[in-house]
N, C-alpha and C positions, 0 to 999 in steps of 0.2 A: 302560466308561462310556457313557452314553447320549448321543447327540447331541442338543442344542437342537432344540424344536419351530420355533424362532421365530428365525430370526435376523436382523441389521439389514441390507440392502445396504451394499455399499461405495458411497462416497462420488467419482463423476466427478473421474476426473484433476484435471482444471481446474477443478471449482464452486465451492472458496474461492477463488481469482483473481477468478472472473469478479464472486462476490455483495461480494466484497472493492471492485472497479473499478464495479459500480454502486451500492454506500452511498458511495464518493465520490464519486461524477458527482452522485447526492442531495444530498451535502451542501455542495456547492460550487456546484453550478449551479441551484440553487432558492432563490429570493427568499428565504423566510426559516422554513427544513428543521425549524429547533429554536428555538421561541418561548423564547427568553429575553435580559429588558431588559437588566439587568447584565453585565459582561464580571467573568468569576472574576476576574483580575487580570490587570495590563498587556499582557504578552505570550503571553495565551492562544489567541488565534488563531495564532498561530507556534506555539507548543506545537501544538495539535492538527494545523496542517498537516504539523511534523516526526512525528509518530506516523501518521499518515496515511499520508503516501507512506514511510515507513519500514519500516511495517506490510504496504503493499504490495510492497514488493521480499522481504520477506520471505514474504510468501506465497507469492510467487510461485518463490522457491527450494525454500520448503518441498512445495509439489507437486511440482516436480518430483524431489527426495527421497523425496516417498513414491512416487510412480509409478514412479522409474527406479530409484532410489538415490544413492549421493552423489554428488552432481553436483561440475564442476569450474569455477574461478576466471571462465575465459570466460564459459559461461552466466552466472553470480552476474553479473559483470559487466550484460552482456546486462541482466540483470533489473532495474537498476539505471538505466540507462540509461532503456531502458521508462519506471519509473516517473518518472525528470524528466521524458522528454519529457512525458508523459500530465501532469504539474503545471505544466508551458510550457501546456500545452493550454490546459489548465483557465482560468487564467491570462486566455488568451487570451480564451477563450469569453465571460467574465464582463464582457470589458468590451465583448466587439459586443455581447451579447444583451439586455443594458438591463433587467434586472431588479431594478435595485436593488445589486446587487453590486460592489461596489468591485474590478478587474480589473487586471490589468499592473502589482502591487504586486510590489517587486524583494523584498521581505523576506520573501514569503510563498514567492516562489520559491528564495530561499536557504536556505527552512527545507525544502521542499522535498526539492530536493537533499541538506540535510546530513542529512535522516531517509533516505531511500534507501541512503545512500552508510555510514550508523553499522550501517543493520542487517545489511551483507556480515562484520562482525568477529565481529559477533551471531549469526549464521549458520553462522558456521565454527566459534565455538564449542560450540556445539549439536552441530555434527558432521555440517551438511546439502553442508557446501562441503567441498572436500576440499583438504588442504593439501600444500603440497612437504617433504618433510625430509629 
């Protein structure tokens, strides 16, 4: 068989982490990232901050998965951690930087948390975490 003329680089270790952690720095700490008047419904800003940092802990296992291989409970953790504190940040930021942003919201930070913390079972099941048996 012939070999491809053309093939695509691999993809850096870390560059879904990092392009992952600056679409949220964007969408959290800029006045107003996505012009839209309406809120979908009640609690959609808690929905997307749980997909958000949920999505980030997940990222962030899943590199390490494809870079290393399956990684174990520790890291997961680890990754997990990371991403609340980096949602404490955010948090934080929003309410010195004076943009507009409504900042130190205890429910944005619970969602947070509960998105970080849902996607370590999500992870395992996938097969990026590795389990005891």
């Amino acid at each position: 068989m012939k070999k491809p003329r053309f093939t695509l680089p691999a993809i850096p270790a870390w560059q879904p982490t990092v392009a992952v952690i600056i679409t949220i720095l964007y969408l959290t700490l800029m006045p107003q990232p996505l012009e839209m008047d309406t809120d979908l419904f009640p609690a959609a800003d808690k929905v997307i901050h749980f997909i958000m940092f949920g999505g980030l802990t997940g990222t962030i296992i899943f590199d390490r998965w494809r870079s290393k291989g399956v990684t174990g409970w520790r890291f997961a953790l680890r990754a997990a951690i990371i991403s609340i504190l980096l949602g404490i940040t955010v948090e934080w930021l929003q309410d010195t930087m004076n943009l507009g942003r409504a900042g130190r919201d205890p429910y944005d930070i619970l969602a947070n948390t509960l998105g970080a913390l849902t996607a370590l079972p999500i992870c395992r099941y996938l097969g990026w975490i590795e389990g005891k048996r």
